[in-house]
Residue, then its C-alpha position, 0 to 999 in steps of 0.5 A: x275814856x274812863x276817868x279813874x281817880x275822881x273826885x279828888x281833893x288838892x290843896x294848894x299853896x296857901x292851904x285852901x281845899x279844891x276839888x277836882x272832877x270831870x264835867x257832867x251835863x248838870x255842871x252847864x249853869x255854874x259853869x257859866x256863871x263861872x265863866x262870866x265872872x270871869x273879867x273881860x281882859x281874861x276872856x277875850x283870847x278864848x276860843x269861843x264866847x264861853x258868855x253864852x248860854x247856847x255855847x256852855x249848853x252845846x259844852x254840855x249836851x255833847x259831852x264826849x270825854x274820848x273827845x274832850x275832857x274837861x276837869x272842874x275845880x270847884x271851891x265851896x259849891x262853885x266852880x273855880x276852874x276849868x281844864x281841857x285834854x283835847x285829843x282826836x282819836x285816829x289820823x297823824x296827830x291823834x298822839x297829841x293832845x291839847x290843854x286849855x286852862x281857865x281860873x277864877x282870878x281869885x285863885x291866881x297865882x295859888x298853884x290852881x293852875x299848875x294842878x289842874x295842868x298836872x291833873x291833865x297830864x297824868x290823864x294824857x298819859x293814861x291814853x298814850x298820848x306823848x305830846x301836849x300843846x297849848x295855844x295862847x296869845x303872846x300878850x299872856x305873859x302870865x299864863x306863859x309863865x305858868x306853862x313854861x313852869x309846867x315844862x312846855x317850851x315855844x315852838x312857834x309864833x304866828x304873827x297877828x294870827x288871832x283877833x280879841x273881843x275888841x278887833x284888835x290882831x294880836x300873836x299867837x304863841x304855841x308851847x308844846x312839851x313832850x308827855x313822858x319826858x316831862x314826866x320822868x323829870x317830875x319823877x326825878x325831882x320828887x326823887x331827888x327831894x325826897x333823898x335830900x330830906x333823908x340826908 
């Protein structure tokens, strides 16, 4: 898949400058320190242990943006976010994509997120895909919130379905959000914004 469009520069809420770009094989040392910055609480519902060398290497030498895109966000010469398109190329669900967002703590509740969420969205799109789904514990109010924001809505909850670091058995939460629907809603906003401005 190409990746039209990057780098490119967002600002966000309290005027601080990141850059977005898709990861390169060269980006596998920082962005395992970004990951181990990260705090335990914060790591412990991903999907693997992104602490590991041998996990964020395979990340690297595997890339396969057709497969998995991922988009960095980097601040300063350091990576502050990491956001995935996951797709699958043929079979009943290849219409579908899934979205995973990371943030450094430091950028929460900045709007980082929420861009980096749009940024995947635009970029589904650009391969047809119309519906978008996230998987997060239901203890993630936070990060439910913030996709709630972006227009995904629950569809289902699976009752002690993931384990954390500690053993501990927890639900899983999976929103989900129709692609050009949610699309043409942000458009319309926009639109409306913009005619209130010229009123």
């Amino acid at each position: 898949m190409p990746v039209k469009g990057f780098p490119k520069q967002v600002t966000l809420r309290d005027r601080t400058v990141v850059t977005l770009r898709p990861m390169v094989r060269e980006d596998r040392g920082e962005l395992l320190a970004f990951f181990r910055r990260l705090p335990p609480e914060d790591r412990q519902f991903l999907k693997d242990d992104v602490t590991r060398a041998d996990i964020i290497e395979a990340w690297a030498r595997d890339l396969n943006y057709d497969r998995v895109l991922p988009i960095l966000a980097e601040h300063e010469g350091r990576i502050v976010g990491d956001a995935t398109l996951h797709r699958q190329a043929y079979g009943w669900m290849r219409h579908v994509g899934e979205i995973r967002v990371v943030t450094d703590a430091y950028f929460r509740r900045r709007g980082l997120a929420s861009a980096m969420g749009r940024e995947i969205f635009y970029l589904a799109l650009q391969v047809g895909l119309d519906k978008m789904v996230a998987e997060m514990a239901a203890d993630q109010v936070a990060a439910i919130k913030v996709f709630q924001k972006l227009g995904f809505q629950q569809e289902a909850r699976l009752v002690n379905h993931i384990v954390d670091l500690q053993g501990r058995k927890h639900d899983l939460v999976i929103l989900t959000t129709d692609i050009p629907a949610l699309m043409q809603k942000m458009q319309e906003t926009f639109l409306r914004a913009a005619g209130s401005v010229d009123d």
